[in-house]
C-alpha positions in Angstrom: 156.3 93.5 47.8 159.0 91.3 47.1 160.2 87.8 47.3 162.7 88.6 50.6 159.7 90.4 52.8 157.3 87.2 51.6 160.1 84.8 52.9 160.3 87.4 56.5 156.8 87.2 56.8 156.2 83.6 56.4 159.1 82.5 58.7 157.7 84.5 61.3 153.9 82.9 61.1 155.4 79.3 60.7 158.0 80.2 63.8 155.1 82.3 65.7 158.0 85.3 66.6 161.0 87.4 65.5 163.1 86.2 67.6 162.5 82.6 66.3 162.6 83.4 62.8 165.5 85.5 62.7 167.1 82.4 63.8 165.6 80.4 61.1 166.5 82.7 58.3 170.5 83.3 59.8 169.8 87.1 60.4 169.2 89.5 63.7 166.0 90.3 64.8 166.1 94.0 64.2 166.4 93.0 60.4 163.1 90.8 60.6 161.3 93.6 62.5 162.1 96.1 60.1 161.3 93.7 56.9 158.0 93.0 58.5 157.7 96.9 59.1 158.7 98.3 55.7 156.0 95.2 54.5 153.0 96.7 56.9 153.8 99.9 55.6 153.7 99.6 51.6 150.0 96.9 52.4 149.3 99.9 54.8 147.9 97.6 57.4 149.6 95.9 60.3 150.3 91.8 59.3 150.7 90.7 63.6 149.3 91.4 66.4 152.6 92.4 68.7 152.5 91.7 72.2 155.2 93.5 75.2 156.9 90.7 76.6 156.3 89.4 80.0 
């Protein structure tokens, strides 16, 4: 775990989505998603609930 996936992670509680937090931290949303991802993985449990959009 690192300082950059902590920072991912919290924007996307605090902002409540990807999408919102990838414009909070200047970065695209596919970078967010596979930060979050690569985090699940190494704590080998899933940190969101994801939902399809509507």
């Amino acid at each position: 775990m690192n300082l950059a996936e902590l920072r991912v992670f919290q924007a996307v509680h605090e902002c409540g989505g990807v999408s919102q937090a990838a414009r909070r931290l200047h970065c695209v949303q596919s970078n967010v998603t596979a930060r979050l991802k690569q985090l699940e993985a190494r704590l080998g449990v899933p940190l969101f609930t994801r939902k399809n959009r509507q």
